[in-house]
N, C-alpha and C positions, 0 to 999 in steps of 0.2 A: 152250778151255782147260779143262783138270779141275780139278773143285774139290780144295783143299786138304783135310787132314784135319779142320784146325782149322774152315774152312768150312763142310765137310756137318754137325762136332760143333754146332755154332753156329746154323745154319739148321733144325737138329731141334730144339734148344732153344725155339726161335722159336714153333716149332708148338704149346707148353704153357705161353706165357705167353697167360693170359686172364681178367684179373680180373674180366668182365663176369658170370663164373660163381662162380657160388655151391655149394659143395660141403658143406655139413654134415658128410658123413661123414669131410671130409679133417679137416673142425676136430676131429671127437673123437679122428681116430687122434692127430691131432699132441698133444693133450692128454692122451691115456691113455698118448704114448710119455713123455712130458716128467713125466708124475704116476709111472708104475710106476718110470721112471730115477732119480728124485728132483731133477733138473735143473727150474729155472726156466723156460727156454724151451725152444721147438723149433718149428722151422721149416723149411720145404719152397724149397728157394732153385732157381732155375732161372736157368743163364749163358749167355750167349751169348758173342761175343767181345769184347763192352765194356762188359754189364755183368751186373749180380746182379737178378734180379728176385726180391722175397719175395713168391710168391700166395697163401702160406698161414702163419701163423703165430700160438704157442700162447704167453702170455707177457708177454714186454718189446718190446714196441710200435715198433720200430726202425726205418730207411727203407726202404719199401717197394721203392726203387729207388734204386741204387747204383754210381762204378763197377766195374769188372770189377779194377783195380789196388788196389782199398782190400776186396777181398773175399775173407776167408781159406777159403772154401769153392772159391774159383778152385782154388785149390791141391791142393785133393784131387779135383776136375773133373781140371788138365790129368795128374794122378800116376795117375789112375784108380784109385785102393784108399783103403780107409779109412784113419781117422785118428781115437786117441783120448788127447787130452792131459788129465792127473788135476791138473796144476797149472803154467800156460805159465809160472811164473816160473821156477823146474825144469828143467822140458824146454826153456827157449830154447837151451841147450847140446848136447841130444839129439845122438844119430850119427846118425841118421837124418833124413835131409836136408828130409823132409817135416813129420819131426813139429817140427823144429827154426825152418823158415819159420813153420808155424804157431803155434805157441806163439810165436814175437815178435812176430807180428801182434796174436792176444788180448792181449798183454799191452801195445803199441799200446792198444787198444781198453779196456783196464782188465778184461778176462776174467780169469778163470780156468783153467775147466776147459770143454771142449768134445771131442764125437764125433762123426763126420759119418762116413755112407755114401752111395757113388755112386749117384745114380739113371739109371736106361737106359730109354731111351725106345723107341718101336716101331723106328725106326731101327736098333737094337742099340748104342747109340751113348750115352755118358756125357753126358747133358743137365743134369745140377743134383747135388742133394746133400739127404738128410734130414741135419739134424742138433741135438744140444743144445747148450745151452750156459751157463754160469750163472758170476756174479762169484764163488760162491766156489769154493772146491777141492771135487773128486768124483773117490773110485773111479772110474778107466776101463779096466778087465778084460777078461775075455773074456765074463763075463754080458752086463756092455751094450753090447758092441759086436756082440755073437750078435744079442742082444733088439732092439736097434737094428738090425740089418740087416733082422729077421722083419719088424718094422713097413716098413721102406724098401720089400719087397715089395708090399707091402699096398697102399703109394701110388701107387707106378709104377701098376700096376691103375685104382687112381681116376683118375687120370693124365691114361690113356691112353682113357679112358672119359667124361673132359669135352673131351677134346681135337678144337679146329674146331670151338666150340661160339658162339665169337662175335666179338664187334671186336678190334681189338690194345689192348693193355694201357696205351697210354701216360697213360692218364689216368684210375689208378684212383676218383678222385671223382667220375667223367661226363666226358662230354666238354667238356658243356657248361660246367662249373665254372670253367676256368682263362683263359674267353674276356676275362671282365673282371675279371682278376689279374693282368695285363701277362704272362704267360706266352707267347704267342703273339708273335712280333716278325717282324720283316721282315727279311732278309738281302740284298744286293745283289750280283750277278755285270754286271761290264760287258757291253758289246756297243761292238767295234772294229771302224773302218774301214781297212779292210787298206791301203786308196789313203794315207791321211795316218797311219796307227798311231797314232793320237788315241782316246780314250774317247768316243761321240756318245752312249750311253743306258746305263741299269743297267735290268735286272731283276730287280724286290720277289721272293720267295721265301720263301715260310711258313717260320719254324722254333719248335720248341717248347722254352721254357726250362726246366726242370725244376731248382729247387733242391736241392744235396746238403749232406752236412757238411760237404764241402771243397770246394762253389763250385756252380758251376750245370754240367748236363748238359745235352747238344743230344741232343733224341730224332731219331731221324730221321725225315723226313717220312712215310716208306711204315709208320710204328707208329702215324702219328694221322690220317695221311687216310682209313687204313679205316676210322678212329672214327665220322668225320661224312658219309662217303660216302652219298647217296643221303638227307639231311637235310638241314634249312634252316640248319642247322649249319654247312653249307658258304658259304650266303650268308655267317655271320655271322664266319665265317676272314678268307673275303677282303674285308668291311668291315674288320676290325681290320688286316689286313696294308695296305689300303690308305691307313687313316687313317696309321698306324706311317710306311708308306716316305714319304706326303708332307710329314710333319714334317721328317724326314732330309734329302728332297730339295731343299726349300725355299733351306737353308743352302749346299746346292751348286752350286743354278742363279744364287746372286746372284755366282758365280763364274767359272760356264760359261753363262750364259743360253743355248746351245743343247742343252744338255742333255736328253734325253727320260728319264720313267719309263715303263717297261713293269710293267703290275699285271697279272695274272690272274684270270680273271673262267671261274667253272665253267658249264658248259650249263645249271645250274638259275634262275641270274638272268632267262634268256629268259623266264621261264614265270612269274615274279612280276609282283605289281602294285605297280606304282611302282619297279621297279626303278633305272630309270634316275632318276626324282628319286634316288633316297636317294644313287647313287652322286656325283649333282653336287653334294648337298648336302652329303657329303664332302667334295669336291673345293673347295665354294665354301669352305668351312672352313678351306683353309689358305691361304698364298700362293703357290699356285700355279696357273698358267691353266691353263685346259682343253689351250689346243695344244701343252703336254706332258706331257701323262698320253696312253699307247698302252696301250689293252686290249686285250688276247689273251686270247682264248674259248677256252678247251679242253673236251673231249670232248664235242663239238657234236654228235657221230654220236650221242648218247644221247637227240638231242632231235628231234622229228616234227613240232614243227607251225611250218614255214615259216612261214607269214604273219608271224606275231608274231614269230621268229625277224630276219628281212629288219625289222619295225617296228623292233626292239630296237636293228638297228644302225645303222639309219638315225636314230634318234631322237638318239643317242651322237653320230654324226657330225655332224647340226645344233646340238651343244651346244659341236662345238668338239674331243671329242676323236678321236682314229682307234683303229682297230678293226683287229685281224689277227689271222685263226688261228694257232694255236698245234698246232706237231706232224704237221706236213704230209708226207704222206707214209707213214703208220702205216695206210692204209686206205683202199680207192675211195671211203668216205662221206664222207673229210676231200675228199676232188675235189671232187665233188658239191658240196659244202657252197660249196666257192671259188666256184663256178658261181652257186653259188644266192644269197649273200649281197653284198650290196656293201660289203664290207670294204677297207682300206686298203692291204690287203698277207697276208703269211704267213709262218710261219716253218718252217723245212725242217728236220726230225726228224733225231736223231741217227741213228738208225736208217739214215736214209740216206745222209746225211754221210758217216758211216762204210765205203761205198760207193764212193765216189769217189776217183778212180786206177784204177777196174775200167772195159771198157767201157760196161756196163749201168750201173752206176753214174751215171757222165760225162753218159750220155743222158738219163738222166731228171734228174739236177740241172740240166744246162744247158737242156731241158726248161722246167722250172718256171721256169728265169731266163728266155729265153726270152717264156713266157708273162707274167710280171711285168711286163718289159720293154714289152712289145705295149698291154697294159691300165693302164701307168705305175700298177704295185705296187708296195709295196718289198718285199726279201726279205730275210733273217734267217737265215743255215745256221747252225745250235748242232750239239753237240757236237764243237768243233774242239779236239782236245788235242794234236796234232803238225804239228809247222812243213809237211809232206809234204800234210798235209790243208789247211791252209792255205793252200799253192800251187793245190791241186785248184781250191779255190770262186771263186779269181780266175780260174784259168784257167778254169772255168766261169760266169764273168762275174757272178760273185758279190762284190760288196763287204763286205756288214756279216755280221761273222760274232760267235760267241759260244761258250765252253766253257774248260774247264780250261787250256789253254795259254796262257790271259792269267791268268782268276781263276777262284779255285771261290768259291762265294758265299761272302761274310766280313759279320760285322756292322757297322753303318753307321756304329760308331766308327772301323774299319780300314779304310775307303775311303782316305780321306784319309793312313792311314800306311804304305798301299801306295802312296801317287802317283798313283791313280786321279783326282783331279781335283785 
């Protein structure tokens, strides 16, 4: 399917959020535009289609990260031209339908006077906005909306010139910062058995809370897994998601005692010392026994040295809890890996899922069931979002399936008021 317009505008945007980068020169443009305009602030906002990122700003100190409905530079993003209001209490009446949203917004906000021009990205594509803005009233003519556009050129330039320079943005204080600020929590998506339509297990699922003026924001996963990718970082994710979901789970299994969590466990745990303590000493830490906590390895292909690999999950397994890959199907090396580890099971990638109702498809999922079957594995098809898919996986001799047609992950307040258990 083709992407939307709003889509490719959105996913360029993406590409020049990167607060890992430090620009000087952007701070003096922003402060030579903001000092020669006579405006208090000015700032460099880049949208996507949920929210406002500021990566650069000369000023009043504002959030950094916003969303996309509380942000009056959206508006000259999706209008594509500028915008200059000399005083929004005024102009809330304007004929002009842009200057008119805008200026009730500022005045929302307790503004005044604000100009904002589009910025474009290599794309060719309206990705964000320079603009000023200050609580009192300012001249906004055609000097500075001229003078403010000469600088908007100036930026796009620097722009386009730190752009792919480093991790995504979601956590301009480090990554590290918000691991022990409860930011990081656990989300839960079920896993159903098609045979009884009952809930048997949920899977924990990173997500990151970000505080706004008007409540918290859900970053999404793929803005903070590149933060910690290829870090000990990522150890210290999926302690806190796992610590998070067995608190949650606790309350549910005095419910369902047959309940299983599935936690996720990245390729870098293999390779630490002591891995496996720390994680039971999580584990001993709540009320919850080992025989339902189910970890799932992902991106195992990134990891080389067997040995310790096969100790890692054999040591888990003697502790009580089971082990299954995660994402089966995405790669010969996830095979291989099945081959090589003595895990409890696997879980079949959307990728393939997706598949199913095709012949090729059919073959290799019932395949893998199949094989599961022979080695008494369990298996796990995720991405099931339509009833048609969910005939496929039975009729591939698949029971426990998992994806959007039950739940999309919800937090572990909403388990329970969706009737999940």
């Amino acid at each position: 399917m083709f992407r939307t317009a709003q889509r490719r505008r959105s996913e360029s945007a993406r590409n020049y959020v990167d607060f890992s980068v430090e620009d000087p020169s952007l701070d003096t443009l922003l402060s030579l535009a903001a000092t020669t305009l006579g405006f208090a602030t000015a700032m460099v906002n880049i949208i996507d289609e949920d929210r406002q990122y500021t990566v650069a700003q000369h000023g009043d100190r504002g959030p950094t990260v916003m969303p996309r409905d509380d942000a009056t530079c959206a508006l000259v993003v999706d209008a594509g031209r500028s915008v200059a209001i000399s005083d929004s209490r005024r102009e809330a009446r304007s004929t002009d339908p842009l200057a008119a949203a805008a200026a009730a917004n500022l005045v929302r906000l307790e503004y005044r006077s604000y100009v904002a021009v589009p910025l474009v990205g290599r794309e060719g594509l309206v990705i964000g906005t320079l603009c000023v803005v200050d609580t009192e009233p300012h001249p906004a003519g055609d000097y500075v909306l001229s003078t403010l556009s000469d600088f908007a050129r100036l930026v796009e330039s620097h722009l386009d010139a730190i752009r792919g320079h480093g991790r995504s943005t979601w956590a301009p204080r480090g990554p590290g910062a918000v691991l022990g600020e409860g930011e990081i929590v656990p989300w839960f998506q079920p896993i159903v058995d098609l045979d009884s339509g009952d809930v048997v297990a949920f899977e924990a699922l990173a997500r990151l809370l970000r505080p706004t003026r008007t409540g918290v924001d859900v970053v999404p996963p793929e803005d903070f897994f590149s933060a910690v990718a290829d870090t000990d970082l990522e150890i210290d994710v999926d302690h806190t998601v796992l610590a998070g979901a067995l608190a949650a789970f606790a309350e549910w299994l005095t419910d369902v005692p047959t309940l299983d969590l599935h936690v996720n466990l990245c390729a870098r745990h293999l390779g630490v010392a002591r891995s496996v303590e720390q994680l039971d000493e999580i584990v001993a830490a709540s009320a919850v026994p080992p025989q339902r906590v189910v970890f799932e390895l992902t991106e195992t292909r990134s990891y080389t040295d067997s040995p310790r690999a096969v100790a890692f999950v054999r040591d888990l397994r003697l502790r009580g809890y089971r082990v299954v890959l995660d994402d089966l199907g995405t790669g010969h090396s996830s095979l291989e890996r099945l081959m090589e580890l003595p895990v409890d099971g696997f879980k079949v990638d959307k990728a393939l899922s997706h598949r199913m109702g095709s012949p090729d498809g059919d073959t290799l999922v019932g395949a893998l069931t199949g094989f599961a079957s022979v080695t008494e594995r369990s298996v796990v098809v995720e991405g099931i979002e339509t009833e048609e898919q969910a005939r496929s996986a039975r009729h591939n001799g698949c029971t426990l399936v998992q994806g959007f047609l039950y739940s999309r992950a919800v937090p572990a307040a909403d388990v329970r008021a969706l009737g999940l258990v």
